[in-house]
C-alpha angles and dihedrals in degrees: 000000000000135000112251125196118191124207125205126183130140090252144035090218081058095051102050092042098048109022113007084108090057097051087042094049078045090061096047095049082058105263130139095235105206116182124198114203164127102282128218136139091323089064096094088047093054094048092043091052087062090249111130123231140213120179118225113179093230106183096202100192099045124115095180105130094217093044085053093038083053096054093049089065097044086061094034092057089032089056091043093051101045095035093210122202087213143022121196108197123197131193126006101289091063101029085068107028093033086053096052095045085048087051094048088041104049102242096164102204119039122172119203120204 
């Protein structure tokens, strides 16, 4: 079976200009990089790279308690699904829900940045 590690972070554009090395230095390393977003124009660079991807609608400036709560269980029911051996989560959503859901589902390793 292969390693999964999991990244989280509120948009796509995020992602490739801040951690898309990193996903990339994972694969080679041997790991299945999977990233959960927000999706824009960066969504075709991301796929043709080999990172999977899997679309989570993070309203990063929303304050609204049952949007939030929602997207605790999305990542809840997405890190229970992939099991991953690591989530990377980026920027303060997912820092804080994507703690909590990593907490609740087991994964062992999360990195917070």
């Amino acid at each position: 079976m292969q390693n999964k590690i999991l990244f989280v972070v509120n948009t796509d554009t995020f992602f490739v200009s801040h951690r898309m090395a990193i996903a990339l230095a994972a694969q080679e390393k041997g790991f299945e990089v999977h990233l959960a977003t927000q999706f824009s124009s960066k969504q075709k660079l991301i796929e043709n790279a080999g990172i999977k991807i899997h679309s989570i609608g993070i309203d990063r400036k929303s304050i609204n308690i049952a949007s939030n709560i929602n997207l605790f269980f999305r990542l809840l029911f997405l890190f229970k699904k992939l099991r991953p051996q690591i989530v990377h989560l980026i920027t303060q959503k997912p820092i804080i829900l994507g703690g909590l859901a990593a907490r609740v589902s087991g994964v062992v390793q999360s990195l917070f940045q």
